[in-house]
C-alpha positions in Angstrom: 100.9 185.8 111.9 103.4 186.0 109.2 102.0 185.7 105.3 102.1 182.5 104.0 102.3 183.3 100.2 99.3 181.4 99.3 97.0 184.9 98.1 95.7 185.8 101.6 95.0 189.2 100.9 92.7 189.8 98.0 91.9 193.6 96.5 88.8 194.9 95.1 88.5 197.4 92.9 88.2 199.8 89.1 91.5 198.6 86.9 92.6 201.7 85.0 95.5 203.1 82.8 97.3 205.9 83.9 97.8 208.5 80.9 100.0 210.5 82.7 101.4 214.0 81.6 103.6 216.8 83.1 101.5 220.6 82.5 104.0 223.2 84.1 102.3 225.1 86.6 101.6 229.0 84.9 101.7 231.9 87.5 97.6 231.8 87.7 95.9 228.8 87.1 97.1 226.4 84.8 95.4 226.3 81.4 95.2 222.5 81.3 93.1 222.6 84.5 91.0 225.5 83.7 90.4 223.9 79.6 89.0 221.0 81.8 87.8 222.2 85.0 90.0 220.1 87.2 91.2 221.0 90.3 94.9 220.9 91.1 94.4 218.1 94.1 91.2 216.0 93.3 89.6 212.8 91.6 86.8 213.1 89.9 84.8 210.8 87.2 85.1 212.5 84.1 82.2 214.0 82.6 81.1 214.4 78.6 82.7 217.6 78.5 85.8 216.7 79.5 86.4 213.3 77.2 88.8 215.1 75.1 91.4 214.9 78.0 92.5 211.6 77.5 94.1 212.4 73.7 95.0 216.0 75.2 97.1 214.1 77.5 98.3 211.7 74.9 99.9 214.3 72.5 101.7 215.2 74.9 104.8 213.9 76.6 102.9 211.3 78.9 103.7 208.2 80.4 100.9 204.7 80.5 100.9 203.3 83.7 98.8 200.6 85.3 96.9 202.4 88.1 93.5 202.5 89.7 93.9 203.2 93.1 93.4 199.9 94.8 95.6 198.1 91.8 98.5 200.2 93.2 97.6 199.4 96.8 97.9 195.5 95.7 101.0 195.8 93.4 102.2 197.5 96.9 101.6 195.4 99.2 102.3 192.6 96.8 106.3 194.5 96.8 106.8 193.7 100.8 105.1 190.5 101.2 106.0 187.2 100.1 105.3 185.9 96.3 101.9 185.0 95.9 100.3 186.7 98.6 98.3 189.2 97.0 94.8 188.3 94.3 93.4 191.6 92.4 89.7 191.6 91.1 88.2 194.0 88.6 86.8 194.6 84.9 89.0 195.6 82.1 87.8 195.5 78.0 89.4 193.2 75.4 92.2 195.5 74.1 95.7 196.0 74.3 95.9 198.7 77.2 94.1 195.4 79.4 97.1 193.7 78.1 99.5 196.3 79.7 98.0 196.5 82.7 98.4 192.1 83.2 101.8 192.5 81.7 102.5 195.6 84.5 100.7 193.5 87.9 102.7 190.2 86.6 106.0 192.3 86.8 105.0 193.4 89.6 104.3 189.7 90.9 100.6 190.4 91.7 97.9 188.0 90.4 94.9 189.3 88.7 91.7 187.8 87.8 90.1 190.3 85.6 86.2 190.1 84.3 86.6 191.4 80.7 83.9 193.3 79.0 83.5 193.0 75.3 81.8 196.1 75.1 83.3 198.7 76.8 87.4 199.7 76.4 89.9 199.3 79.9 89.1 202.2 81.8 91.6 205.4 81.6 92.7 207.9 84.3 94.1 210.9 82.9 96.5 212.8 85.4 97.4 216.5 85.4 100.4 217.2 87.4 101.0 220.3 87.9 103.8 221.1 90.5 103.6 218.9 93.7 99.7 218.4 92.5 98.0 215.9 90.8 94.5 215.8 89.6 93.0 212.4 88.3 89.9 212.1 85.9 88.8 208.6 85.7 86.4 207.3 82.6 85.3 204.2 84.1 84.1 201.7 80.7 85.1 198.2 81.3 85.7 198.8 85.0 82.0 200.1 85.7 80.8 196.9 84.2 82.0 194.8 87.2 79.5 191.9 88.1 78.9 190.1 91.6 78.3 186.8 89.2 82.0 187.3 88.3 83.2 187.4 91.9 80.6 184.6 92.7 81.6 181.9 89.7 83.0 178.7 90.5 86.5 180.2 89.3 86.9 183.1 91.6 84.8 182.6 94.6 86.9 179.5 96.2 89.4 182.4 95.9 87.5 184.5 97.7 86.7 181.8 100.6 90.4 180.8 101.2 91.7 184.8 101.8 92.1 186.0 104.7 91.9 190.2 104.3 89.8 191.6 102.4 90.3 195.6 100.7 88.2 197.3 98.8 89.1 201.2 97.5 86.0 203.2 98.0 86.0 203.8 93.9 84.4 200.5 93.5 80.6 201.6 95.8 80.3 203.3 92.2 80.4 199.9 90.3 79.1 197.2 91.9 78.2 197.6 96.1 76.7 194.1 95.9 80.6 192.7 95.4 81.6 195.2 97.9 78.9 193.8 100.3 79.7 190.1 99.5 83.2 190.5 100.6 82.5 192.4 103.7 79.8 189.7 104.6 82.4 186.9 104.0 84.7 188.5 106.2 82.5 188.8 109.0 81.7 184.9 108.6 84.6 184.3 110.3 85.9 185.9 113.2 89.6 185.6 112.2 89.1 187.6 108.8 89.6 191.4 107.6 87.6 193.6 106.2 89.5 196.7 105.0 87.8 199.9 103.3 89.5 202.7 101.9 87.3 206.2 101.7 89.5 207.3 98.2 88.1 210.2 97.0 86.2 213.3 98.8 83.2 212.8 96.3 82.4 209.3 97.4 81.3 210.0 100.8 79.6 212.9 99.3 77.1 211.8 96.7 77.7 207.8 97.2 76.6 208.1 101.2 74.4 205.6 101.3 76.4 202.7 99.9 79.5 203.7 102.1 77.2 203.6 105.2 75.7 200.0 104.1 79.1 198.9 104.4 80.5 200.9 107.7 79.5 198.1 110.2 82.0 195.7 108.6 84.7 198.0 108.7 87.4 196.6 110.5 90.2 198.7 109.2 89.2 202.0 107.5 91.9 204.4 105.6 91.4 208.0 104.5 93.2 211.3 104.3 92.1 214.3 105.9 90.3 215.8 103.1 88.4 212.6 102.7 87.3 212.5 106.1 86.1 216.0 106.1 83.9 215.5 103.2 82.3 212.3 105.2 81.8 214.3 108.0 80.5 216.9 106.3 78.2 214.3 104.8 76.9 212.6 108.1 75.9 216.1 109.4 74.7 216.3 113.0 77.8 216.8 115.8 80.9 215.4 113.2 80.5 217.9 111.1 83.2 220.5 111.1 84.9 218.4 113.6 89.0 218.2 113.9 90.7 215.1 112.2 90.9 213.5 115.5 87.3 213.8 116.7 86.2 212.6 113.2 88.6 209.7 113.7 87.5 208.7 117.3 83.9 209.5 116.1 84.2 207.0 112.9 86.0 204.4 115.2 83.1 204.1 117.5 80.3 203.9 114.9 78.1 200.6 115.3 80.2 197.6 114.4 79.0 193.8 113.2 82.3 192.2 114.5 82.3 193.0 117.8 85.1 190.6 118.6 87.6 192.7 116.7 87.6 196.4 117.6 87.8 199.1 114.4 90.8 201.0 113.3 90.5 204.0 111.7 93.9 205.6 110.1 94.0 209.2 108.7 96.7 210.9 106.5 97.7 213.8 106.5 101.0 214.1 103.9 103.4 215.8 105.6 101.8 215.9 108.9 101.6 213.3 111.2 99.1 210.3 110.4 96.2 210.2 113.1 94.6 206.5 114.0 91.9 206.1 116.3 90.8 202.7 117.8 87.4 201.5 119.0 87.2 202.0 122.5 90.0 203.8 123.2 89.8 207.6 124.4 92.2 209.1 122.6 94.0 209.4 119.1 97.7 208.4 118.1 99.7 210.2 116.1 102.5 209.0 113.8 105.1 211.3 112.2 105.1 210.9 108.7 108.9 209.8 106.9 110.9 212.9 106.2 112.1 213.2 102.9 113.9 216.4 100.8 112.4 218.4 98.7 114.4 217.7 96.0 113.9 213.8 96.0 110.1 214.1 95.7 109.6 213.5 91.6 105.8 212.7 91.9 102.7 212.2 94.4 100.3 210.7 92.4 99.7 207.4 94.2 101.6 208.7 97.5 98.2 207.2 99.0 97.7 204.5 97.6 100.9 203.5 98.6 100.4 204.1 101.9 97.8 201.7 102.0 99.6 199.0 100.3 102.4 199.4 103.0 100.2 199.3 106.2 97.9 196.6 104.6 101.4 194.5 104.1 102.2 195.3 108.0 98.4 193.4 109.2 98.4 191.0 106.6 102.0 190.0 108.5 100.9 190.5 111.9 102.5 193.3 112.9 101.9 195.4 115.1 99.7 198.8 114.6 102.5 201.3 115.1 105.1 199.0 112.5 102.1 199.2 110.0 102.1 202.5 110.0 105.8 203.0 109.5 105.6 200.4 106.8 102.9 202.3 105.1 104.8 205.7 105.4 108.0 203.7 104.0 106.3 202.7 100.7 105.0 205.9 100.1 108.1 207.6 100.5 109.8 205.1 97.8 106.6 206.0 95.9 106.9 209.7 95.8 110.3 209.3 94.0 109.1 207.3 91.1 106.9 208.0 88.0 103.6 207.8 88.7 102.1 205.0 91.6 105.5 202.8 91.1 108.3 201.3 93.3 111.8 200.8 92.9 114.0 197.8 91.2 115.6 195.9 92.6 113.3 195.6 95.3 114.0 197.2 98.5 113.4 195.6 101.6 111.3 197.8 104.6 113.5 198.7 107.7 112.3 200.6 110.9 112.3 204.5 110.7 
């Protein structure tokens, strides 16, 4: 089933701005990282103690760029699929970095139907890159004040009724798991729709267990890299934990399912090593090669993921097959990783087979 341009796919998740800033890696540990006890490949919610980031970041040489890790996937999948295919949900503040991230998705083509907060400011991420590293701090505000009666008002749930996919980045289980848990429940209403999650960030299956495992049954689709599905692993305990990538895969795959009409797909990266899926029933895992791509044309990662994502959620939202979502996954990321920050190229380039 090819997209029809009429916002099929519809993304849930924390709106942020990017303050992005370049810390040259020192021979030990970089100072930036240490001053604010990051780690050089991580996201975390930034505490009290390390508020003082965000203007850190900003007197330096940074870049602002819309981000929050499901925003990227959409503006992604929103570059390969036709116009007006793609609706973004989330809570921003009334203030001029909310109007730079609409002005960014409607470049970008993506529709956005924010809640707005008159309280809190649009939530920042800072990012540290150090090297080939990037570590993300995220202060929430406006986008931890999302609100189920936003997704259920007479403006935005007929949007919500007429999509066909449904993706929601892990980040948001720390928000509002009741919106989370309406859109799985709406997918599952009708035996044609998709319900995609994405695990996004170690510490969510970690200390947010229980609202990731109130919304495992309606996984039809579930994306994570290996780190990720470590850490949930680790979390279930019992005979997953400590498991290879595959047998966490196969083991996620067959966990119990509401759908049972449409089997579970669970898809693994691994950056430069082949991306693992495993599918519900079947015995074994795939493996996919990942893009090559020189050293010397990688200018950043941050977003490489979320990238990902956008590309293989572009390939089911279009009917492809499993193995062509992949590739078109791997494709966007490997545009991504040459661009500032979680961007894509212009003029638009159009996906071809590996």
């Amino acid at each position: 089933m090819a997209s029809t341009g009429d916002f099929q796919l519809l993304c849930l998740e924390n709106p942020l701005l990017d303050i992005q800033a370049e810390c040259a890696p020192l021979p030990s540990d970089d100072a930036m990282l240490q001053k604010y006890d990051l780690k050089p490949n991580d996201a975390i919610l930034a505490s009290d103690s390390q508020m003082s980031l965000y203007d850190d970041l900003l007197s330096r040489k940074h870049a602002l760029i819309a981000g929050g890790a499901a925003q990227n996937t959409a503006r992604g999948a929103q570059y390969i699929l036709p116009p007006n295919s793609v609706l973004y949900i989330g809570c921003v503040g009334k203030d001029e970095y909310a109007d730079q991230l609409r002005s960014a998705c409607s470049a970008a083509g993506l529709r956005v139907e924010y809640r707005v907060d008159d309280t809190q400011p649009t939530g920042r991420c800072g990012v540290v890159i150090t090297g080939a590293n990037r570590s993300l701090c995220t202060h929430l505000a406006a986008a931890n004040e999302y609100k189920l009666e936003h997704l259920q008002s007479p403006e935005i749930w007929p949007l919500v009724q007429k999509a066909q996919f449904y993706y929601v980045g892990g980040f948001h289980l720390t928000v509002c798991v009741p919106a989370v848990m309406a859109l799985a429940k709406e997918a599952a209403s009708d035996p044609k729709k998709i319900f995609i999650m994405n695990l996004s960030a170690p510490f969510i299956p970690q200390f947010f267990k229980e609202p990731l495992e109130e919304t495992s049954p309606y996984w039809d689709y579930v994306i994570g890299n290996e780190t990720e599905v470590a850490a949930w692993a680790e979390a279930q305990g019992g005979e997953v934990k400590g498991k290879s990538v595959p047998e966490i895969a196969l083991h996620m795959a067959g966990l119990k399912k509401v759908n049972e009409g449409r089997k579970r797909t669970v898809v693994i990266t691994q950056g430069t090593d082949p991306t693992v899926v495993a599918v519900q029933g079947e015995e074994k895992t795939r493996e996919f090669p990942v893009r090559t791509i020189g050293k010397e044309e990688i200018y950043d990662t941050n977003g490489a993921g979320d990238a990902f994502a956008g590309g293989f959620v572009a390939g089911i939202v279009e009917g492809k097959s499993l193995e062509e979502s992949v590739d078109m996954g791997q494709w966007l990321a490997k545009l991504s990783i040459k661009e500032l920050g979680p961007q894509f190229p212009y003029p638009k380039q159009t996906y071809s087979t590996a």
